[in-house]
N, C-alpha and C positions, 0 to 999 in steps of 0.2 A: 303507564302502559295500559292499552283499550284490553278489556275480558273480547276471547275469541268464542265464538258459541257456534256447536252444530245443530242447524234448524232440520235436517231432513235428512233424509238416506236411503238413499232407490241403488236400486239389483237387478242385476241382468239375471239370465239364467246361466246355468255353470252344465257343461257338457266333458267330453271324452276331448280332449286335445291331437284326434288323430282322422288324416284324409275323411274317413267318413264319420265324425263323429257328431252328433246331434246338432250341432251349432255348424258347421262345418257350410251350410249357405247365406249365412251372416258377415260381414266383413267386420271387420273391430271398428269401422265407421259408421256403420248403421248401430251397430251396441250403444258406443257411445253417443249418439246422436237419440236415439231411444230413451236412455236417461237424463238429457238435458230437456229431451222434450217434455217428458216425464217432471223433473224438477220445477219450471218454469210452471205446467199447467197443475199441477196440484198442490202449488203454491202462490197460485196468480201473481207470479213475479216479474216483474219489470226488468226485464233483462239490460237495460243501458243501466242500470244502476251495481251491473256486477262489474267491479274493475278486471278479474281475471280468471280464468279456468284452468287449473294444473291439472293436469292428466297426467298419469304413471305409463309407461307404456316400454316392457321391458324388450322388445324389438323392432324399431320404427323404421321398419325398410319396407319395399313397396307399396302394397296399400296399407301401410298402417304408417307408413315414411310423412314425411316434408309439414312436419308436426299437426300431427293428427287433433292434437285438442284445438285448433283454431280452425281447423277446416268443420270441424265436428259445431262449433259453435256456430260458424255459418250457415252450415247445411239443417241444423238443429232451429233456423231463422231467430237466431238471438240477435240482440242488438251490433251491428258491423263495430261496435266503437267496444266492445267488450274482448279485451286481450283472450289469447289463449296460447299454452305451452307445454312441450313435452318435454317430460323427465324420466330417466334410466337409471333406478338401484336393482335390479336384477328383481325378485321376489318382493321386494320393499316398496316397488316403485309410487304402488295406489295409496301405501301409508305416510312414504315421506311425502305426498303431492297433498294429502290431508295435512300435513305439518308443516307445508311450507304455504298451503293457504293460510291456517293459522297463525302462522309467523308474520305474514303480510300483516295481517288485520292488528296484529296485538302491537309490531311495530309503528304501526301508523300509514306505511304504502300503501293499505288498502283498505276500503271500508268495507266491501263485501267479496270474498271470494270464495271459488268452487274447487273444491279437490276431489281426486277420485281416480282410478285405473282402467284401464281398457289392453285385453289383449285378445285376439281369434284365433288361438294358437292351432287349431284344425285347421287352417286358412296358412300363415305366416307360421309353421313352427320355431322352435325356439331354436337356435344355432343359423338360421337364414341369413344373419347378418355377418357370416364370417369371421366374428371375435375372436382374439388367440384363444381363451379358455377351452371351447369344444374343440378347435381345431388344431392347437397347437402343439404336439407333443409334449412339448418342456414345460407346457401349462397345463395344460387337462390331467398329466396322469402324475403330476406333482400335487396339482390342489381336487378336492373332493368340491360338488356341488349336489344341492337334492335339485333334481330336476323344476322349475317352475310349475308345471300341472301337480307335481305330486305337490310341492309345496304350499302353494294356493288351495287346494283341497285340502292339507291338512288344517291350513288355518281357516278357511270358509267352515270347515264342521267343528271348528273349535268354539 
């Protein structure tokens, strides 16, 4: 089995999750697009040689919908032959998309991949996609969740 290694690690900035909150004229496509451009030029890297880009992305409806990590790798002018995919663990999303790039690479499906999260929750709040949890009596007030801004924040200042 191949060792997986992380070569680099670029950051958006992190704001209030609300209508007017500091990020609030940023889409979660220009974030992400931001960061890939970021990756590629302070790594002079050869974007056809990245097989895939996982993005975490814990509500991918409207603009942040019809999987954001591929349109972002487009719009980011990466290599058109370079995959990209969104994935949904609620708060987990940007660690399992680091873990499932790593799982590519160590299994052998990939020799270079990119993980990482994107969300504009001042933009697309969280419940927009109409999930039972927020929305459904029998679900919401049977199970507890920490909200994703609080949660991200708690683990961004950890």
């Amino acid at each position: 089995m191949a060792d997986a290694y992380i070569y680099d690690a670029v950051r958006t900035p992190r704001g209030k999750g609300k209508k007017d909150g500091s990020l609030h004229e940023i889409t979660g496509l220009s974030l992400a697009t931001q960061v890939l451009e970021a990756l590629r030029d302070r790594n002079g890297l050869d974007t056809s040689k990245v097989d895939d880009v996982i993005l975490g992305c814990v509500t991918p409806v409207g603009e942040q919908g019809a999987d954001i990590a591929r349109t972002a790798v487009l719009n980011a002018g990466w290599s058109q032959y370079t995959a990209g995919v969104q994935i949904n663990r609620f708060c987990a999303s940007g660690l399992e998309a680091v873990n499932m790039a790593a799982a590519k690479v160590k299994s052998g499906e990939a020799d270079f991949a990119v993980g990482g999260g994107v969300e504009a929750m001042s933009r697309v709040p969280m419940g927009s996609d109409g999930g039972a949890w927020p929305v459904d009596p029998s679900s919401a007030f049977s199970t507890y969740f920490v909200p994703q801004g609080v949660s991200a924040d708690m683990i961004a200042s950890k």
